[in-house]
N, C-alpha and C positions, 0 to 999 in steps of 0.2 A: 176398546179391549186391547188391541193393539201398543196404545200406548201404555195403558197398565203393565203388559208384558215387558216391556222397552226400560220401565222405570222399575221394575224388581228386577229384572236382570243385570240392572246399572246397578241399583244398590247392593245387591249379591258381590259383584264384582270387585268393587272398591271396597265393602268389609273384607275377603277378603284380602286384598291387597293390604290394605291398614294393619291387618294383624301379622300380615308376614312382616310387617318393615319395624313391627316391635322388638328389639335386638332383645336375649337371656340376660339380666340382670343383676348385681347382688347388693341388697341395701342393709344401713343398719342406721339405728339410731347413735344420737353424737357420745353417748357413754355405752355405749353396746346394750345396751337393757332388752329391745329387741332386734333378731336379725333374720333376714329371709331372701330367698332368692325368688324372683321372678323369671317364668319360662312357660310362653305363650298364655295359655289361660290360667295355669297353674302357679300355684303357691306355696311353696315349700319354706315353714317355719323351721327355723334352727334351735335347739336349746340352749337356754342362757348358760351354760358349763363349759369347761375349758375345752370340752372334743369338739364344741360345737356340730354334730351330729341332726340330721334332721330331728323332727318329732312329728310333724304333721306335714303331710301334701295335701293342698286344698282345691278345689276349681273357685276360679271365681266369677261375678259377673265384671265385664267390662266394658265402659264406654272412653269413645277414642273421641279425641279433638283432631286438631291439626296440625299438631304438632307433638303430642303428647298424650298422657291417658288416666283414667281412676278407675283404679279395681277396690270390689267390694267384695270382701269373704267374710263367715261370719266363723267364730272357734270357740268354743266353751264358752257360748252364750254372748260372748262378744263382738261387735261388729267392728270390721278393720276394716277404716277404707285406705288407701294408698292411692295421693296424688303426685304422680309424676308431669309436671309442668311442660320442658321440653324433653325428648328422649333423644335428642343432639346435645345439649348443656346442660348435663344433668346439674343442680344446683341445692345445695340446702337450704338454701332463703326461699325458692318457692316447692322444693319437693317436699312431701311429709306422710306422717303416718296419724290420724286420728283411731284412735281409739274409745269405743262407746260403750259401758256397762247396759247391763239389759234393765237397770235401774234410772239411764239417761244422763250417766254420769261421763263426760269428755274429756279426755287429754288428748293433745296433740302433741307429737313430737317430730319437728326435723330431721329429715334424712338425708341420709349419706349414699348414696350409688355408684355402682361404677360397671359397665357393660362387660359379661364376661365374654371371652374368646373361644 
């Protein structure tokens, strides 16, 4: 029992810790088609127009690596997942944005990032 307690309180601790070391984000795809900022669990979609103005904040679910993370939100029936590789180098050969219709139809697209301040 003992150790049960020892090993949820260890993994408590490090989730935690993992999510505070997620820096605020702002990604977009490589011809701007989608753009959104990342900040802690949240998801805030920008609209495609020149104010670029939010339209949606979302929660999402997320799982962390070790160096990096995938968030899963779902928005007008579509599933986003957003893979960010490392979140020290951010990169668009392995960062991206899939996209899934509720039909099972995928696009992926390459993103762009950059940590805001």
């Amino acid at each position: 029992m003992r150790t049960r307690i020892l090993f949820i309180f260890t993994a408590l601790t490090m989730s935690l810790m993992v999510h505070a070391s997620v820096k605020p984000m702002s990604c977009q795809t490589n011809f701007g088609e989608r753009s959104f900022t990342i900040q802690g669990n949240s998801i805030a979609f920008h609209k495609d127009q020149q104010g670029r103005g939010i339209s949606s904040v979302l929660t999402s679910k997320t799982k962390v690596s070790m160096v990096g993370f995938t968030k899963t939100v779902y928005r007008d029936g579509y599933k986003h997942l957003i893979h960010i590789e490392n979140t020290e180098k951010l990169n668009a050969e392995n960062d991206f944005l899939a996209v899934t219709s509720p039909k099972g139809h995928k696009m992926t697209f390459p993103i762009h990032c950059s940590l805001l301040d």
